[in-house]
C-alpha positions as CSV (number, residue, x, y, z in Angstrom):
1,X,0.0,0.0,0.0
2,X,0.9,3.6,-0.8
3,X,2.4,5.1,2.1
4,X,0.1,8.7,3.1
5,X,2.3,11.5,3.1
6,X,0.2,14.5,3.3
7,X,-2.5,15.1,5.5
8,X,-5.2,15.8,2.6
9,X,-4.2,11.8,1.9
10,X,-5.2,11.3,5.6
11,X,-8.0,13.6,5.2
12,X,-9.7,11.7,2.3
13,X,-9.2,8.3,4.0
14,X,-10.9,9.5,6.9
15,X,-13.8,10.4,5.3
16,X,-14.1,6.8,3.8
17,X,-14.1,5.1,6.8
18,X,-15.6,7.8,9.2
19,X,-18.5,9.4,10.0
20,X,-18.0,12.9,9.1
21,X,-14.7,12.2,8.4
22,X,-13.6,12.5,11.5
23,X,-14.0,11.0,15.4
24,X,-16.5,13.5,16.5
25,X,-14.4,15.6,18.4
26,X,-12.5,18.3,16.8
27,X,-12.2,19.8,13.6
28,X,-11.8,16.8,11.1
29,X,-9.4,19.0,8.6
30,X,-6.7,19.1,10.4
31,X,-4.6,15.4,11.4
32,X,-2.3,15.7,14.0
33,X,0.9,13.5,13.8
34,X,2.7,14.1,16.8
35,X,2.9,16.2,20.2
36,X,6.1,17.6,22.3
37,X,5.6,19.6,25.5
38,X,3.8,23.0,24.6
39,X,3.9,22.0,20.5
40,X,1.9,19.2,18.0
41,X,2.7,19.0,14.2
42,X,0.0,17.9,11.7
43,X,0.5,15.3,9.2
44,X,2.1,18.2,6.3
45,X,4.7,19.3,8.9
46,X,3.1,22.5,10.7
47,X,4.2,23.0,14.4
48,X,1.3,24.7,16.6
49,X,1.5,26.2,20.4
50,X,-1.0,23.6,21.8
51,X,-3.8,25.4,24.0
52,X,-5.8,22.0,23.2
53,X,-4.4,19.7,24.8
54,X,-6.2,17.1,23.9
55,X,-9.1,18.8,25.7
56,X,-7.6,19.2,28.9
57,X,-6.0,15.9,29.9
58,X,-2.3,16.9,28.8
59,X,-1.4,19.9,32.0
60,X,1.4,19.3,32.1
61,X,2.0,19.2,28.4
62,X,3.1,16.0,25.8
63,X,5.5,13.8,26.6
64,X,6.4,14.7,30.1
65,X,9.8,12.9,30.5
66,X,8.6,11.6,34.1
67,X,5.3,10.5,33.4
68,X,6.8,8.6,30.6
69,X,8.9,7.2,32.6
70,X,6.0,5.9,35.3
71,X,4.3,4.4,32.2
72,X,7.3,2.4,30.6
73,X,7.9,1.1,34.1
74,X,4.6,-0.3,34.3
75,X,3.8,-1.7,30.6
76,X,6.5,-4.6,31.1
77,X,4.1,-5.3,34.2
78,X,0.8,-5.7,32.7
79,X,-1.4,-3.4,30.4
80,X,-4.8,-4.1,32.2
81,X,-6.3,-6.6,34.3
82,X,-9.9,-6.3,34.6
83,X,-9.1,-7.1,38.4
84,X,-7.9,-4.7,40.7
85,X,-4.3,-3.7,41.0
86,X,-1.7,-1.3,42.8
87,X,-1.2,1.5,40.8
88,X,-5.5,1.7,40.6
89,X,-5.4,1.4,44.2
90,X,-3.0,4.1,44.8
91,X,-4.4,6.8,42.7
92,X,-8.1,6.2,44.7
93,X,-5.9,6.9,48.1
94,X,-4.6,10.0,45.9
95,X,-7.8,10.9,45.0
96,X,-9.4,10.7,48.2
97,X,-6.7,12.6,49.9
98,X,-6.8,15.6,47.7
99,X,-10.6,15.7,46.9
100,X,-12.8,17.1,50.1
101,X,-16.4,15.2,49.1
102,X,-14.7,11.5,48.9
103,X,-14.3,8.8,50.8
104,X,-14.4,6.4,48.5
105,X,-14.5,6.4,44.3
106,X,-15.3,3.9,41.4
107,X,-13.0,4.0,38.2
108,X,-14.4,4.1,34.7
109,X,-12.7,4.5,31.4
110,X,-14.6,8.1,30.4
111,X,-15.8,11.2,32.0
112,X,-19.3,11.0,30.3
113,X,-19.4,7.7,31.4
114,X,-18.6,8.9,35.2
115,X,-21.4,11.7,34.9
116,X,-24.3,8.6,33.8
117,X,-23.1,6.6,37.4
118,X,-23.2,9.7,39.6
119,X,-27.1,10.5,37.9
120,X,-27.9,6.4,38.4
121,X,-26.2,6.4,41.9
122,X,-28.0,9.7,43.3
123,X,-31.2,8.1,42.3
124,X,-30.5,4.5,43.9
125,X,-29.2,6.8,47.2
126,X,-32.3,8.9,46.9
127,X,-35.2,6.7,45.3
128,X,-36.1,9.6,43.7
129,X,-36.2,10.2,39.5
130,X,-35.7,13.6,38.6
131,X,-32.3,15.1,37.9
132,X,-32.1,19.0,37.9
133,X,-29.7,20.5,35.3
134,X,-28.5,23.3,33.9
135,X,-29.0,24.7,30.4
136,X,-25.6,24.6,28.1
137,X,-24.0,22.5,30.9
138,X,-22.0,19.5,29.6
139,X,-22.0,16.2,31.2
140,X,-21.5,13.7,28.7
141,X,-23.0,11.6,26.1
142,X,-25.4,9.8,28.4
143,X,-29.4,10.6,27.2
144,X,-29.7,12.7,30.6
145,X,-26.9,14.7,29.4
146,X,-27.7,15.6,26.2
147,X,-30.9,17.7,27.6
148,X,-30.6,21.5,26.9
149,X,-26.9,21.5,26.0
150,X,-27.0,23.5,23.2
151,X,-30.6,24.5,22.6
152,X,-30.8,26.3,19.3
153,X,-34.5,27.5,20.0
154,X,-35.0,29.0,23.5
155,X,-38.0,27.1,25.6
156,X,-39.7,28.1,28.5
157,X,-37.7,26.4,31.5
158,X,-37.8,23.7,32.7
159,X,-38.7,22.0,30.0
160,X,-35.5,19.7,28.6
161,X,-34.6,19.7,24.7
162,X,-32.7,16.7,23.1
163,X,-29.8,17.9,21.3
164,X,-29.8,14.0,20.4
165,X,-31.6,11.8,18.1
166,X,-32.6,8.8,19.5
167,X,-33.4,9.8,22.7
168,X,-36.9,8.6,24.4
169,X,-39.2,11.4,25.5
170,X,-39.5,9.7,29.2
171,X,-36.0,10.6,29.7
172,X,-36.9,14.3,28.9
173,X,-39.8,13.9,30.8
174,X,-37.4,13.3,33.9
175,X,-35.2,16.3,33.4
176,X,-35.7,20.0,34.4
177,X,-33.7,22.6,33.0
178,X,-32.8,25.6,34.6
179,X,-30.3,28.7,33.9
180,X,-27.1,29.0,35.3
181,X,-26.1,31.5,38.0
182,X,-30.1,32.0,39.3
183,X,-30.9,30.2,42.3
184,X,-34.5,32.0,42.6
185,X,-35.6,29.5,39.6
186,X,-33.9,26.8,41.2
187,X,-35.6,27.1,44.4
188,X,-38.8,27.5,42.5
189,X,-38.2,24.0,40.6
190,X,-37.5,22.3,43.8
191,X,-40.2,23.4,45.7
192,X,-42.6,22.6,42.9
193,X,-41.2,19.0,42.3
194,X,-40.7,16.6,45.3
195,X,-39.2,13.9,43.1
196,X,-35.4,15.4,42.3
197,X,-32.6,13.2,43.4
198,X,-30.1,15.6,42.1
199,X,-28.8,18.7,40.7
200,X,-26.1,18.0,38.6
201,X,-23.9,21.5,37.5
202,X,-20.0,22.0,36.7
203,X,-18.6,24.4,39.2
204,X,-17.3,26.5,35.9
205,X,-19.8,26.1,33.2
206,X,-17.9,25.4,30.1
207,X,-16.0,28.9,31.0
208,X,-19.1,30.5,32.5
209,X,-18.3,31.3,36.2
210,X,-20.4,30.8,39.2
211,X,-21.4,33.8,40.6
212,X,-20.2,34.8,44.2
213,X,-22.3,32.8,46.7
214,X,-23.7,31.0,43.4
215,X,-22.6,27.6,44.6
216,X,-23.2,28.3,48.0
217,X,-26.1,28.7,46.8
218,X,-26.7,25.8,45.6
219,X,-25.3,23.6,48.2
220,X,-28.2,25.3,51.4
221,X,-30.6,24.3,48.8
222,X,-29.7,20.8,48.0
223,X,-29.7,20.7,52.1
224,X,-33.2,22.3,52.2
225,X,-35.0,19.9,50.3
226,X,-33.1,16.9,50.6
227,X,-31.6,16.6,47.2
228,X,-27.9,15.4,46.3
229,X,-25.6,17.9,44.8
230,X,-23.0,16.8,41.9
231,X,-19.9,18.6,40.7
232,X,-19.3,17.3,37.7
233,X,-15.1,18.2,37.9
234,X,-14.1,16.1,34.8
235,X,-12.6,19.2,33.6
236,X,-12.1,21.6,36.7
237,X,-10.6,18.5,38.7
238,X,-6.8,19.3,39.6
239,X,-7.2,22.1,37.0
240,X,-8.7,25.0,38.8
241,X,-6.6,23.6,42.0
242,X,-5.2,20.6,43.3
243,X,-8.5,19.7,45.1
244,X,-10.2,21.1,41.8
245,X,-13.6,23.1,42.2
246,X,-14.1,22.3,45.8
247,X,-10.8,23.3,47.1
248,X,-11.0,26.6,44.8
249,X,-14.5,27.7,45.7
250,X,-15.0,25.8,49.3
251,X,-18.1,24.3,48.6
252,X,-18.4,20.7,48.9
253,X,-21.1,18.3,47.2
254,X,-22.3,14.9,47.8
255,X,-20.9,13.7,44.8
256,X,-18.7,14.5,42.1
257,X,-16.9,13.3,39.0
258,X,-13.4,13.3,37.9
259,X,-11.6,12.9,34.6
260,X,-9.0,14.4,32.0
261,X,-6.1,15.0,34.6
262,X,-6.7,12.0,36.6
263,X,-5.6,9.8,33.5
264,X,-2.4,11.7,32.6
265,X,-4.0,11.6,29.3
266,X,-5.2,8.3,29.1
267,X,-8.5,7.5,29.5
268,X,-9.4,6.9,33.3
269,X,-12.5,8.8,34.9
270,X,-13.8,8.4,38.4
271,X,-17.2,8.8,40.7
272,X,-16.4,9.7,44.3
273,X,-18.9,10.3,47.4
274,X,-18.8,9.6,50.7
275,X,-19.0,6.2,51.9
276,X,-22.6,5.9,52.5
277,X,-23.3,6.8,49.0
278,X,-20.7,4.9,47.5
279,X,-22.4,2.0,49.7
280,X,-24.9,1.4,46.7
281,X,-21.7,-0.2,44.7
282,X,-21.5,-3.0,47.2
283,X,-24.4,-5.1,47.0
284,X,-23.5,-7.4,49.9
285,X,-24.5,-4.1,52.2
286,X,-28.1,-2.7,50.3
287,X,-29.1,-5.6,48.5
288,X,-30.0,-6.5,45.1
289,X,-32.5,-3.9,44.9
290,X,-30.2,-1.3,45.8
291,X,-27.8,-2.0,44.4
292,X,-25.9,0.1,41.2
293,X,-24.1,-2.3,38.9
294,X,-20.7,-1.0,37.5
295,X,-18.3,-2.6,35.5
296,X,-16.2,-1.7,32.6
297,X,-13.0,-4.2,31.0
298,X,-10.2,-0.7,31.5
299,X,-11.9,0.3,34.9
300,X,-8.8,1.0,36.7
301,X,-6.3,0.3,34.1
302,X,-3.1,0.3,35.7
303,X,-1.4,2.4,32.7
304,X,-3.6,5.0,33.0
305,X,-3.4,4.9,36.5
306,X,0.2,4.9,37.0
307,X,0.1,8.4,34.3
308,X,-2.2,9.7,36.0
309,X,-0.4,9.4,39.9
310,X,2.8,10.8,38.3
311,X,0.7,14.0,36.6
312,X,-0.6,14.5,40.1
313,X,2.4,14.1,41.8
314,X,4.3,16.8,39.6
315,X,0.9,19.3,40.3
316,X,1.0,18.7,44.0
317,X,4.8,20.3,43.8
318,X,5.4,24.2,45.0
319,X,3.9,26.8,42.5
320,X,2.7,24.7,39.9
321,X,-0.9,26.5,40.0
322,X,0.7,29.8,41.2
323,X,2.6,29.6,37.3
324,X,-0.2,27.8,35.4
325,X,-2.4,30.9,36.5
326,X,0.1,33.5,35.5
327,X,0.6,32.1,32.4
328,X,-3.4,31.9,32.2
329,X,-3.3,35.6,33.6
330,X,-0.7,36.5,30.8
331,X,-3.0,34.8,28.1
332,X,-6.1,36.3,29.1
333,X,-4.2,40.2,29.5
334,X,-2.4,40.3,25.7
335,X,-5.8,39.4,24.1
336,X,-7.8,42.1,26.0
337,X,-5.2,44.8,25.6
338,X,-4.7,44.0,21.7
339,X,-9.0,43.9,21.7
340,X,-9.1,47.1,23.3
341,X,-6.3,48.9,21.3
342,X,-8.6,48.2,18.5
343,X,-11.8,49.1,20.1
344,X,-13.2,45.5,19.5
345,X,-16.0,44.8,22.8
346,X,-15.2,41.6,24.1
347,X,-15.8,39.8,27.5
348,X,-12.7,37.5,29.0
349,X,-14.9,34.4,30.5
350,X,-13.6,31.5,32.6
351,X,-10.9,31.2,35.2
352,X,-6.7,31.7,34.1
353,X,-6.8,27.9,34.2
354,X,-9.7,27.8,31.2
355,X,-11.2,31.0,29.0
356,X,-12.1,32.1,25.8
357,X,-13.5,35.3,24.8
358,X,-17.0,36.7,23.8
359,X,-17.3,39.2,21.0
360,X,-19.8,41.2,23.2
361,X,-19.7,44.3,25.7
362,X,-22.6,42.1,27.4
363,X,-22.1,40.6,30.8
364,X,-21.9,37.2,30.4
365,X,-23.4,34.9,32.9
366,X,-25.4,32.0,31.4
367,X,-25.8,29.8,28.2
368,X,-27.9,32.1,26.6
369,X,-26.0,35.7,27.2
370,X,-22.6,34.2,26.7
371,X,-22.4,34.4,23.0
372,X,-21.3,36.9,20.2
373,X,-22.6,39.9,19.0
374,X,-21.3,38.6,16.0
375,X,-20.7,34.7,15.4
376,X,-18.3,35.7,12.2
377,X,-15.5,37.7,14.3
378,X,-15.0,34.8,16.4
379,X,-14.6,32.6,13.4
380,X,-12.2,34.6,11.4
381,X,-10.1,35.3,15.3
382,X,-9.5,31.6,15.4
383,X,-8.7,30.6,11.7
384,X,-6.4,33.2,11.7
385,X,-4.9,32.3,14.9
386,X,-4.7,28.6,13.3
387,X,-3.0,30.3,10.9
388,X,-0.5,31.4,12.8
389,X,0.3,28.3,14.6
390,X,-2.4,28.4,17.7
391,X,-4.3,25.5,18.0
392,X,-6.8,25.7,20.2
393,X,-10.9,24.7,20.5
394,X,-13.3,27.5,18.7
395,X,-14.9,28.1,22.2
396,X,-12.0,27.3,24.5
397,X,-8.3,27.9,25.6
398,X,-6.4,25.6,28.0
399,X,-3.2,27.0,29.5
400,X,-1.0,24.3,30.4
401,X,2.5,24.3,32.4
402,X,4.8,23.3,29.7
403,X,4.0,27.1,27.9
404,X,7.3,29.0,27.7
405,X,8.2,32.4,27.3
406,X,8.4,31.8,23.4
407,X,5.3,30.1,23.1
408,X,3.9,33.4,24.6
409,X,6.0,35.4,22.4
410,X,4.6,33.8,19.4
411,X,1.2,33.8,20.8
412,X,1.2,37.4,20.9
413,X,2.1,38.0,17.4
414,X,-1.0,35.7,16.4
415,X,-3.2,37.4,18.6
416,X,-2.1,40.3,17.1
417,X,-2.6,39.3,13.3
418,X,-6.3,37.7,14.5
419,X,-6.9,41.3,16.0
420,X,-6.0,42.7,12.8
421,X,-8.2,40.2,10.6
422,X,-11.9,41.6,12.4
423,X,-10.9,45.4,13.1
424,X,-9.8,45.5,8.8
């Protein structure tokens, strides 16, 4: 067979034997060959700063010598088990150490997969139905989930769109959707509905921040009327700070998820609670009835697990989130100055550890304000950053440690030329 040597080849092959043409994840025209610390290549050659990072997972950038290192020590050793095994072991007492709401936690091989167990496992705790979310947040692929992520016609609340074929109407019928950052139609849905198990919300809506008391907020609720409260931290877990949301904000919920980071960027996700919720895994305590099956063949896979001990161990080190947030900080400060030298209204949204920008002067505070005036400067902001050797998500930036001075540099100048391309 012909060997592929440039990445339209690739390109066209993928969209023989893909849907799409691509995984259904990012951006199918662009293959990427290979990744180095702060830098990938695509399949023609072309070097990008990396403010992907494979959507999170890869903090402390590709290729980190010592994680590498934990991972060739343990492939001679076994590449999974389906049984349990040390290194799984040791990165739940990690886990549980750093993370204030567990006690105990169940591996899985996915954060969307984590997010379905913690909605299945606050009903079998409560032996209630209902599951209260929040409209635009993201928690997976699970039929729950995909209600009101991305609602292209605006409903009266709480009703729950699909943004998913295939999706029975009783699981809509189970769901109530309400908007971020307002706890008066929060309280209003739970007083009205005595059947909610949970509310499920991530502490930093895709790069929406919680207002101040917000999650507070949320947490005397959930006490109020008896109701479970789930972080879903796949993202903001070790990112926002070593005990993720919870350590950042102080609020602690009943039960969260975890992801990304965890695996040192491969794929490990876990459920964690506090032992009397976590209870409803054992069935020799609550019975058959009770009891939440769970099982999955790379649960715990001891290559993932032994990446993702090593990624927290290099986190847990002095000023590693002191310097990922001033390199967010330094992100977030070159794109608003070069924005405002050009009189272009914009909004920074997120935290130094995950942001993008709006094209707006509005305040932006829930799925349906944060957006842009104008849908066609952000478009033309990012190709053109692409362009320039940024490679990043449409809606997203990820700061990561292995950023240098250069790759800031050379950020700037792309900002700089994107600036240019939607004040011309």
């Amino acid at each position: 067979m012909q060997k592929l040597t440039s990445q339209a080849d690739w390109i066209a092959r993928a969209r023989t034997v893909l849907p799409a043409g691509g995984f259904g994840n990012f951006d199918p025209g662009i293959v990427i060959a290979r990744g180095e610390g702060s830098r990938v290549w695509d399949e023609d050659g072309n070097e990008y700063v990396d403010y992907l990072i494979g959507s999170g997972p890869m903090l402390l950038g590709h290729g980190h010598p010592e994680v590498i290192e934990a991972v060739l020590e343990q492939l001679p050793k076994g590449m999974t088990f389906f049984a349990n095994n040390a290194k799984g072991i040791e990165l739940a007492e990690a886990i549980v150490e750093a993370v204030p709401c567990c006690e105990q936690v169940r591996f899985v091989a996915s954060g969307g997969e984590a997010d379905m167990y913690a909605i299945r496992l606050a009903r079998a705790y409560t032996g209630r139905d209902k599951v209260l979310k929040f409209e635009g947040g993201y928690h997976g692929m699970s039929a729950e989930a995909q209600m009101s992520l991305a609602p292209e016609v605006r409903i009266n609340f709480p009703q729950a769109i699909p943004d998913s074929a295939g999706i029975p109407q009783g699981v809509a019928d189970q769901m109530l959707i309400a908007p971020f950052n307002d706890l008066t139609a929060v309280e209003a849905l739970l007083a009205e509905n005595k059947d909610v198990a949970a509310i499920i919300v991530e502490p930093l809506q895709r790069i929406i921040p919680a207002l101040p008391g917000y999650l507070q907020g949320l947490r005397d609720l959930c006490d109020k009327y008896s109701v479970l409260l789930i972080f879903d931290e796949i993202v903001t877990g070790f990112r926002l700070a070593y005990g993720g949301a919870q350590e950042r904000y102080g609020v602690t919920p009943d039960i969260c998820t975890l992801g990304k980071i965890i695996g040192g960027g491969f794929p490990l996700a876990a459920i964690g609670a506090n032992t009397e919720i976590m209870q409803h895994f054992d069935k020799s305590i609550v019975g058959a009835n009770k009891w939440l099956m769970q099982l999955g063949t790379l649960s715990g896979n001891p290559i993932a697990a032994a990446a993702g001990l090593k990624t927290m161990d290099i986190l847990r080190r002095e000023g590693s989130y002191d310097r990922l947030r001033a390199i967010g900080k330094e992100l977030q400060d070159m794109q608003s100055e070069e924005l405002s030298k050009a009189d272009i209204p914009h909004q920074i949204c997120g935290d130094e550890t995950l942001f993008d920008i709006f094209f707006t002067a509005s305040v932006c505070r829930d799925y349906r304000t944060a957006k842009h005036d104008d849908p066609k400067r952000n478009e033309a902001y990012n190709a053109t950053l692409r362009h320039h050797g940024i490679f990043k998500s449409p809606g997203k930036l990820y700061p990561s440690l292995a950023i240098s001075a250069m790759d800031l540099e050379l950020t700037k100048i792309a900002v700089q030329a994107a600036v240019r391309s939607i004040h011309a």
